[in-house]
C-alpha positions as CSV (number, residue, x, y, z in Angstrom):
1,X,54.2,-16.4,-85.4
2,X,54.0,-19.8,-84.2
3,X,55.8,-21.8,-80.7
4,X,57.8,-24.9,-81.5
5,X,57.9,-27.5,-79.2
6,X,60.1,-30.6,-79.7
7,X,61.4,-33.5,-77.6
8,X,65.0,-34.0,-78.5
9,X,66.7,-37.4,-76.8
10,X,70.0,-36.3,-74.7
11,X,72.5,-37.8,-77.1
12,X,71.0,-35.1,-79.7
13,X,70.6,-32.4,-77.6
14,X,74.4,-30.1,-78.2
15,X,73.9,-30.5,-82.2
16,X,70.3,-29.1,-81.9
17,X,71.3,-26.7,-79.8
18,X,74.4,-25.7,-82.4
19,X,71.7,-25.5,-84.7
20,X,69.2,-23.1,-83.2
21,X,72.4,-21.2,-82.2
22,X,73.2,-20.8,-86.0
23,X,69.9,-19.9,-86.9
24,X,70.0,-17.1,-84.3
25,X,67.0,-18.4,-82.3
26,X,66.0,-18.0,-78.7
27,X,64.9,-21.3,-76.8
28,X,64.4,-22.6,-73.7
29,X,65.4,-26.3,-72.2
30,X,63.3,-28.6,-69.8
31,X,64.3,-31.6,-68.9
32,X,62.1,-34.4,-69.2
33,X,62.9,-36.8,-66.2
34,X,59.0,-39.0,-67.1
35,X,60.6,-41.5,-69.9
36,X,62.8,-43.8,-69.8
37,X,65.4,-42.4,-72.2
38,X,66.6,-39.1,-71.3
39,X,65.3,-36.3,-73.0
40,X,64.6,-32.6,-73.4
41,X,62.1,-30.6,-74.3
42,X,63.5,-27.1,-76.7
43,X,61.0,-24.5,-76.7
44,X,61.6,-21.8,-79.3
45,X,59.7,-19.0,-81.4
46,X,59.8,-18.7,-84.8
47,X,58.0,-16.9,-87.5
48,X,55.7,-18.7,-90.1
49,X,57.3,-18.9,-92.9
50,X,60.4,-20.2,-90.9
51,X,58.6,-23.2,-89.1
52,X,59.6,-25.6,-92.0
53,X,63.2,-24.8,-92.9
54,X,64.1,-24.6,-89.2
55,X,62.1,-28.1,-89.1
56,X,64.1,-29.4,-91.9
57,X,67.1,-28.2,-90.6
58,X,66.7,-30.5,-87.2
59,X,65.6,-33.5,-89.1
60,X,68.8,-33.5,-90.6
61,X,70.5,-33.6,-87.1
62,X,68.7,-37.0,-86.6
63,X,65.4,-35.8,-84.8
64,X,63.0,-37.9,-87.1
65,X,59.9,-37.4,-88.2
66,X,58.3,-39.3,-85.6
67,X,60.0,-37.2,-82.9
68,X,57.0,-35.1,-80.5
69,X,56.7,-32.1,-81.9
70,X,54.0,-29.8,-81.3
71,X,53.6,-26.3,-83.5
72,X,51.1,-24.1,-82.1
73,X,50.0,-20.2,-82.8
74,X,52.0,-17.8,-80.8
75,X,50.4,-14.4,-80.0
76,X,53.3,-11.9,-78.7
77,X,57.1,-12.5,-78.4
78,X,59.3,-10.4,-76.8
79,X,62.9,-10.6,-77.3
80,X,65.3,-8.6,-79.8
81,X,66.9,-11.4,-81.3
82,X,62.9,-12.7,-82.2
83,X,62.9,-9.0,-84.2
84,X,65.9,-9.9,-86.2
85,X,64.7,-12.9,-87.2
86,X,61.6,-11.9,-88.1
87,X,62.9,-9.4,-90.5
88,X,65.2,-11.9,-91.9
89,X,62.5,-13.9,-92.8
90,X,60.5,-11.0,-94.2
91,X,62.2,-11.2,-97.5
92,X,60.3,-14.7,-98.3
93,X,56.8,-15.9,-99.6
94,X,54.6,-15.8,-96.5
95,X,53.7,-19.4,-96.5
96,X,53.3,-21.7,-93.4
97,X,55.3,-24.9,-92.9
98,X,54.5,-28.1,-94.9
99,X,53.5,-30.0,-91.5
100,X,50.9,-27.1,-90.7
101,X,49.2,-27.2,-93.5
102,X,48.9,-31.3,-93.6
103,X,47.5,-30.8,-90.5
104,X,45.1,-27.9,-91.5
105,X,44.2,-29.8,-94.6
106,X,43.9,-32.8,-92.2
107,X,40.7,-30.6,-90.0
108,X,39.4,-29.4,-93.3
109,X,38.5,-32.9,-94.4
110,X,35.6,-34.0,-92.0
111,X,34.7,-37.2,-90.9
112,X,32.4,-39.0,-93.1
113,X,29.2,-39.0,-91.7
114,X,29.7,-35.6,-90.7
115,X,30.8,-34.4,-94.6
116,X,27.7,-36.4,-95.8
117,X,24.8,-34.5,-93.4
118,X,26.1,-31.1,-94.3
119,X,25.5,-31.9,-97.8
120,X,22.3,-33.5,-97.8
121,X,21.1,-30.4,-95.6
122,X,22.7,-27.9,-98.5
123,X,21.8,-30.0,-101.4
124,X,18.1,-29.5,-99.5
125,X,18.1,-25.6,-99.0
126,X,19.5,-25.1,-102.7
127,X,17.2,-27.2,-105.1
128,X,14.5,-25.4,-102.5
129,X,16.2,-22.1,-103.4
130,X,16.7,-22.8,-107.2
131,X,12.9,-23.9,-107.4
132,X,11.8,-20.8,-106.0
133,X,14.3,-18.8,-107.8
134,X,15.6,-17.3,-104.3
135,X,19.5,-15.8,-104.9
136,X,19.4,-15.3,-100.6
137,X,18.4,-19.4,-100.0
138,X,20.6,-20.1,-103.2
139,X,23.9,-18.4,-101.4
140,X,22.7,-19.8,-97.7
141,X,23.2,-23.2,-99.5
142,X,26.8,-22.3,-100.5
143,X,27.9,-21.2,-97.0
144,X,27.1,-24.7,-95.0
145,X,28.4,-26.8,-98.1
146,X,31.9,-28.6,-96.5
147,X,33.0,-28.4,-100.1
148,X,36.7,-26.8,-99.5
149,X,38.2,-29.9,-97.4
150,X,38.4,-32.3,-99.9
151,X,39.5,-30.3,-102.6
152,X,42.2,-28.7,-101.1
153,X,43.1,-32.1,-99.3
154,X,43.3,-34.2,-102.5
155,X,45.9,-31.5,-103.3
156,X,48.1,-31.2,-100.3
157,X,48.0,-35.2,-100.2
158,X,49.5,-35.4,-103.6
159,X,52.3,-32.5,-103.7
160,X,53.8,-34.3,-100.0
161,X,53.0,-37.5,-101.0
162,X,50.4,-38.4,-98.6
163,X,48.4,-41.0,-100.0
164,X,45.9,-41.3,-97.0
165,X,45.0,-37.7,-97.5
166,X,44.4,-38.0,-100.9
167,X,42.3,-41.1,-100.6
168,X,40.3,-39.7,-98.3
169,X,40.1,-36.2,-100.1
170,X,39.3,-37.9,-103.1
171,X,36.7,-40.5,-102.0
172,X,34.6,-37.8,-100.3
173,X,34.9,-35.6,-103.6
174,X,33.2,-38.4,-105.2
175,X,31.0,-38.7,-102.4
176,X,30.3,-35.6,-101.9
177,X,28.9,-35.0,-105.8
178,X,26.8,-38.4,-105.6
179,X,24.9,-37.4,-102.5
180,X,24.6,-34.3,-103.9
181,X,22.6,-35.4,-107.0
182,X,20.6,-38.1,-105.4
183,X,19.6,-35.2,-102.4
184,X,18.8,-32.7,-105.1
185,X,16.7,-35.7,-107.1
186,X,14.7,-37.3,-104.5
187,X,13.6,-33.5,-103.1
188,X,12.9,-32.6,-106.6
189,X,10.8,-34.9,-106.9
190,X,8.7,-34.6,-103.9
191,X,8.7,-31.0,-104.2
192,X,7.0,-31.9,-107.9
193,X,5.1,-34.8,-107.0
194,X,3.1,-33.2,-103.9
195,X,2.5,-30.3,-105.5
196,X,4.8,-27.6,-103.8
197,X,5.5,-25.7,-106.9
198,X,3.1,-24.9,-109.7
199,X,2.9,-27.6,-112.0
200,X,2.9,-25.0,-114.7
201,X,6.4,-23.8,-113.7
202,X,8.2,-23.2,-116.9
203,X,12.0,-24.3,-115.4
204,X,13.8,-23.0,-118.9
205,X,12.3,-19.4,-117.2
206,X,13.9,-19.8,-114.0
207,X,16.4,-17.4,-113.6
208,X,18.6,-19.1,-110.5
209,X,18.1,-22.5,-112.9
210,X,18.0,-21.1,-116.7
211,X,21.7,-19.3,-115.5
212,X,23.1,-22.7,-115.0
213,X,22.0,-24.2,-118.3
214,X,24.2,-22.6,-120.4
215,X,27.6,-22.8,-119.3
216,X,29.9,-21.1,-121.1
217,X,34.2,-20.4,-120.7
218,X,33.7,-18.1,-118.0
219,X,32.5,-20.2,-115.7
220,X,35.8,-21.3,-115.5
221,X,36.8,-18.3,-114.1
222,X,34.6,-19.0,-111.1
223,X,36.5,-22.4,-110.6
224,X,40.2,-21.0,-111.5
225,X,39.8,-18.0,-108.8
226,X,38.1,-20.5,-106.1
227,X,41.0,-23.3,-106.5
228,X,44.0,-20.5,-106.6
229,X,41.8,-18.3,-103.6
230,X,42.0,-21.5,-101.4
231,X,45.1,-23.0,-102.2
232,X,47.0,-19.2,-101.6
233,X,44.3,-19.0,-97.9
234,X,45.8,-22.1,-96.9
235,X,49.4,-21.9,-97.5
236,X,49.3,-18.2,-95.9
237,X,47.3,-19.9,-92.8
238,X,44.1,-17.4,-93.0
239,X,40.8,-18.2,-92.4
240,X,39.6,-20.5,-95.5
241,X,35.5,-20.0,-94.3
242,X,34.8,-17.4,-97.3
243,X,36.7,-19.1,-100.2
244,X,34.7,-22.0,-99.1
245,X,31.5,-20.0,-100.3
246,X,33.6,-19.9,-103.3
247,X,33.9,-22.8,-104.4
248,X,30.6,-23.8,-103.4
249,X,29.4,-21.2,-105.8
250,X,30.7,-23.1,-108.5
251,X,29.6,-26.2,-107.6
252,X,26.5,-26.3,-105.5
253,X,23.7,-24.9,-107.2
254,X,24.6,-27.3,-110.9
255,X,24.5,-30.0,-108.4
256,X,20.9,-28.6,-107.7
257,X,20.1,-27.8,-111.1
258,X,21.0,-31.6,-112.2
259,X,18.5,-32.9,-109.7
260,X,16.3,-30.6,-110.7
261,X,16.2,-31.9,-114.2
262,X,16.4,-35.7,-113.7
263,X,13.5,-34.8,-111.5
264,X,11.3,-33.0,-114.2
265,X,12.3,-35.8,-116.9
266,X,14.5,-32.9,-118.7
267,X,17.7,-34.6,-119.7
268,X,19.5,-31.8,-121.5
269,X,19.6,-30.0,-118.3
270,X,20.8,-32.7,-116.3
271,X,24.2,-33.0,-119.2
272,X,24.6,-29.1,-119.1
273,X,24.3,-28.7,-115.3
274,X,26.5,-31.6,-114.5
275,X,29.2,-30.8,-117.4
276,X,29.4,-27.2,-115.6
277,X,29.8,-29.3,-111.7
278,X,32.4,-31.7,-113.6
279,X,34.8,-28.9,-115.3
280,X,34.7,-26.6,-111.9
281,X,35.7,-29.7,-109.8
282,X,38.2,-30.6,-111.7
283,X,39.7,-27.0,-112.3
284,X,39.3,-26.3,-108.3
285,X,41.5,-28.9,-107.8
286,X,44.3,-28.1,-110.9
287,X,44.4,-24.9,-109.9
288,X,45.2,-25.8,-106.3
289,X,47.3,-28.2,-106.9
290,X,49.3,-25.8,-109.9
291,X,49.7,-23.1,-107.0
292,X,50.8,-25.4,-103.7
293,X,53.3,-26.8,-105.8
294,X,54.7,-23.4,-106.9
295,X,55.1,-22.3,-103.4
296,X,57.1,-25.0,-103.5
297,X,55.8,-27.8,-101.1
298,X,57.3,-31.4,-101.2
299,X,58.2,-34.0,-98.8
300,X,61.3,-33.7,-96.9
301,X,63.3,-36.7,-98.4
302,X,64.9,-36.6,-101.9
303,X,63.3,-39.9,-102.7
304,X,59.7,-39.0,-101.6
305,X,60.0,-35.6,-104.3
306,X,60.8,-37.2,-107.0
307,X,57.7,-39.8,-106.4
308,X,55.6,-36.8,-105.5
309,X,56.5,-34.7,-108.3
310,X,55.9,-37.9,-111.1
311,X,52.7,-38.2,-109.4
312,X,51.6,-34.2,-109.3
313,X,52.5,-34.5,-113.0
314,X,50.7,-37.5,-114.0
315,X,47.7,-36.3,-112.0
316,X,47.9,-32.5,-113.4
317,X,47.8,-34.4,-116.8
318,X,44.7,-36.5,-115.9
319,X,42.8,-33.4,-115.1
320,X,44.3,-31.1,-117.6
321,X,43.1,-33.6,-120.1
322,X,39.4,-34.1,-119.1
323,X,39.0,-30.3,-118.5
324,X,40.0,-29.7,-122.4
325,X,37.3,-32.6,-123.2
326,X,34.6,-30.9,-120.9
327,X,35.1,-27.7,-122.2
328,X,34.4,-28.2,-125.7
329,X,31.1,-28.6,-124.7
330,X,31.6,-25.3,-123.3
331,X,33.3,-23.8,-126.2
332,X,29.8,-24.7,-128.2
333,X,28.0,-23.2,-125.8
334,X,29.5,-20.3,-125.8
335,X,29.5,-20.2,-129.5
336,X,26.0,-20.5,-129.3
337,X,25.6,-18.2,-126.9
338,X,27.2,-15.4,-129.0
339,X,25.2,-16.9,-132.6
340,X,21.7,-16.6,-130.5
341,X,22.8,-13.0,-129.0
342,X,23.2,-12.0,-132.5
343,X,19.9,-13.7,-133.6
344,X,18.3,-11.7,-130.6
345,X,19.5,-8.4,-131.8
346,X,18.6,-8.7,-135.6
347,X,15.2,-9.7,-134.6
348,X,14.9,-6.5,-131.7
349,X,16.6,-4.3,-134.7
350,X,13.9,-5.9,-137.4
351,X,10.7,-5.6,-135.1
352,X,11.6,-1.8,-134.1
353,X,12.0,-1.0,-138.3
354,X,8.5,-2.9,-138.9
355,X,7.1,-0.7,-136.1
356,X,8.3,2.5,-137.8
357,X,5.9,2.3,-140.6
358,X,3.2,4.9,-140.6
359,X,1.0,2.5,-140.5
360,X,1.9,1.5,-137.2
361,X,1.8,4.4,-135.7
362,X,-0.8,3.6,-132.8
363,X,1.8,0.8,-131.6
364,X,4.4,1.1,-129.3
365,X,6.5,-1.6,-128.4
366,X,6.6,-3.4,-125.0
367,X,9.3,-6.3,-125.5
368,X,10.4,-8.8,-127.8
369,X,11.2,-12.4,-126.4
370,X,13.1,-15.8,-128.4
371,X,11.8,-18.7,-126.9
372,X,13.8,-21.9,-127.8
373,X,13.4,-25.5,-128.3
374,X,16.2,-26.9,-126.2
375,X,18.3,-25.0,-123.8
376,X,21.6,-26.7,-124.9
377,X,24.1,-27.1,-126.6
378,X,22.9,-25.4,-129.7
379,X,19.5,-23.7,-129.5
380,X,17.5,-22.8,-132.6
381,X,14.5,-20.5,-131.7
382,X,10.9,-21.9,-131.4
383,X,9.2,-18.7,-131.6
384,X,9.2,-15.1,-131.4
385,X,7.5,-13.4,-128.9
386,X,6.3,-9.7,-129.4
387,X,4.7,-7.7,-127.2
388,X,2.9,-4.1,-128.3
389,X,0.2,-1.9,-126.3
390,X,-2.6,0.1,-128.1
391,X,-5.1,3.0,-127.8
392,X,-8.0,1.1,-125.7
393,X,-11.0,1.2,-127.9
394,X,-9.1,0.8,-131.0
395,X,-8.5,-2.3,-133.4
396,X,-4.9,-2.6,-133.6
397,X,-3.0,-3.5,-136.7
398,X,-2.5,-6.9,-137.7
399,X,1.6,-6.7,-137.8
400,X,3.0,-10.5,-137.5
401,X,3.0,-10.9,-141.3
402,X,5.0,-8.0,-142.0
403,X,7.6,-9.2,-138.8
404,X,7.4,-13.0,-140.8
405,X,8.2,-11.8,-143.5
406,X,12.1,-10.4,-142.6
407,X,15.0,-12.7,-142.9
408,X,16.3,-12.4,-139.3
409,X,13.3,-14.8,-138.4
410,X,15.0,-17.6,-139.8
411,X,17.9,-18.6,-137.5
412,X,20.9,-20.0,-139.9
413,X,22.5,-23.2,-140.3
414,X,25.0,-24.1,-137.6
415,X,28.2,-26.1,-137.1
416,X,29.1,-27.1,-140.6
417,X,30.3,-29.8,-141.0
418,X,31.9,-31.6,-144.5
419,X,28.8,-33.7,-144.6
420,X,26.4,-30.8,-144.1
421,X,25.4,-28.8,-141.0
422,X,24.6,-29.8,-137.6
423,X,21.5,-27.7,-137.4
424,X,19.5,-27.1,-140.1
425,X,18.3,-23.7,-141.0
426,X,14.8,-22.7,-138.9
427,X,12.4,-20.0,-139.5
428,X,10.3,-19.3,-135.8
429,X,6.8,-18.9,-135.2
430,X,5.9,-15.4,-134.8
431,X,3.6,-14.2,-132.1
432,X,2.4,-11.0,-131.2
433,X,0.4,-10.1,-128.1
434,X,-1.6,-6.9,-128.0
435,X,-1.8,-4.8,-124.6
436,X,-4.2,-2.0,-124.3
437,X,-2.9,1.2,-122.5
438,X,-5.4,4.4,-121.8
């Protein structure tokens, strides 16, 4: 529930008190005897989802915009005709009013210098926890990232037409990602160049880094959920703190991930890390901006919402149509993703029939690993890993030949195209490693 406070000038005060009378509201009257012009101040409780249309309502009395009013968070009011009203307004979405949520999108936007420390410091603790493949330091990074403000303010600015919000929103988005590569570079680097990670570290066999190199149409989902979760938290005035985590998830650790492979000289996962940072952005802030404007916020004049809705759509459009571009790189990686799983399994299916030969006996297997060349967007295998154990004191069978020999080693052709296919045909390099057991 929340406690409106408004000054109304004297001349005003009988048709906003006709009003709140029609609406069936309980208020009380001061009268303000400190300006010049006489004045009162109406106090009156109202129910969230009742703050706007009751604000609307006085506006069209003549109380302007301008007019001091404050709106603040009510925690018990008694009075019967409070009850009714609440149950009246029961019936609609539970939404706050469109000044509340300016002003929460407002505090969720932090100054400048403020935004930029907190993402240097989690740009810091994630390419830290990437490096040392650390899910715990990965998430800590997520939590302190002040990702949520500007993506939900670029959204609130643009369905009520506030272009100083969406400025802002959108200038520290932009921020925001550049600082965030730079940080994750330069501490990449020094983390390489002094020696604070093994400089045999394999990144491709990262797990917290090797899951952000292939980024495939679900990780959408991560961004869709995020933008609807905090666009629906704000409107209903909840706590937005988790859903911040949220978003971060889908944004933080590529940012790391990008540094990460400027800093190690790896270009193709610099593209694939910041494609995945790019597409979740920009579907955070479609998604928001799809649901704010179905809850149906606009400005108050008829003028302003027809400017904001041209705008929404011409924005939507903008974003709509560089998520489709983005995302075909996705769409090839998840076709990829589903031609190497199949690869994977013929080989697996292959090495398990070679090892059923009487011959082979002695051998069990231990695991069977595809290494490839290039982590995106199409992969063709490098080599085969296989790993069996043996009697100790016994000379194993030689058993590569026979595993070369099958026709799942050669990965097929991809993406044809009317000039010929994208990636040529590749047999791998078979290797077999032979562990002694007792």
């Amino acid at each position: 529930m929340r406690l409106v406070e408004i000054l109304v000038p004297e001349e005003k005060r009988d048709v906003v008190e006709e009003t709140l009378e029609d609406e069936g509201l309980d208020f009380t009257l001061i009268q303000e005897e400190s300006r010049e012009e006489p004045s009162v101040v109406i106090t009156f409780p109202l129910p969230a989802p009742a703050v706007e249309s009751v604000l609307d309502k006085l506006r069209e009395t003549g109380i302007g915009e301008d007019s001091y009013t404050v709106v603040v968070e009510a925690e018990t009011v008694v009075s019967e005709g409070y009850d009714e009203l609440e149950k009246r307004y029961a019936q609609t979405t539970a939404r706050i009013s469109r000044e509340e949520m300016q002003s929460r999108a407002k505090d969720l936007t932090p100054e400048l210098s403020t935004y930029v420390v907190m993402m240097v410091l989690s740009m810091f603790v994630a390419t830290a926890g990437l490096l040392l493949d650390s899910p715990a330091v990965v998430v800590g990074s997520m939590v302190i990232a002040p990702l949520i403000g500007p993506a939900l303010g670029a959204s609130v600015g643009t369905v009520i037409n506030d272009r100083a919000l969406f400025r802002r929103a959108l200038k520290q988005q932009a921020i925001g990602l550049g600082v965030g590569v730079v940080t994750a570079t330069a501490f990449a680097f020094v983390i390489r160049t002094a020696g604070l990670v093994s400089p045999m570290i394999d990144i491709f066999a990262v797990s917290q880094i090797e899951s952000r190199l292939t980024p495939d149409l679900l990780s959408l989902v991560i961004a869709v959920g995020a933008g609807v979760a905090g666009a629906w938290t704000l409107t209903a005035g909840t706590s937005v703190a988790l859903v911040g985590v949220m978003m971060a998830v889908a944004v933080v650790p590529p940012l790391g991930v990008v540094g990460i492979g400027i800093a190690w000289g790896l270009p193709a996962v610099a593209v694939a890390a910041g494609v995945l940072v790019l597409v979740n952005m920009l579907t955070i802030n479609i998604t928001s901006l799809a649901v704010l404007w179905y809850k149906g916020y606009r400005p108050d004049t008829w003028f302003q919402q027809d400017e904001a809705r041209v705008t929404t759509q011409k924005r939507a459009v903008v974003f709509a149509a560089t998520i489709l571009v983005l995302s075909a790189f996705l769409g090839v990686v998840t076709y990829d993703t589903y031609r190497t799983g199949t690869y994977e399994e013929e080989i697996n299916e292959d090495v398990v029939d070679v090892l059923e030969s009487p011959e082979y006996d002695d051998l069990a297997l231990i695991d069977v690993t595809v290494e490839y060349d290039d982590p995106v967007p199409i992969r063709q295998p490098e080599r085969i890993v296989v790993r069996v154990s043996h009697p100790v004191g016994t000379d194993p069978p030689r058993i590569s030949d026979d595993i070369r020999s099958r026709e799942s080693v050669v990965a097929e052709s991809a993406i044809r195209l009317p000039t010929g296919p994208l990636i040529d045909a590749h047999r791998a390099e078979v290797v077999v490693y032979y562990v002694g057991r007792g």
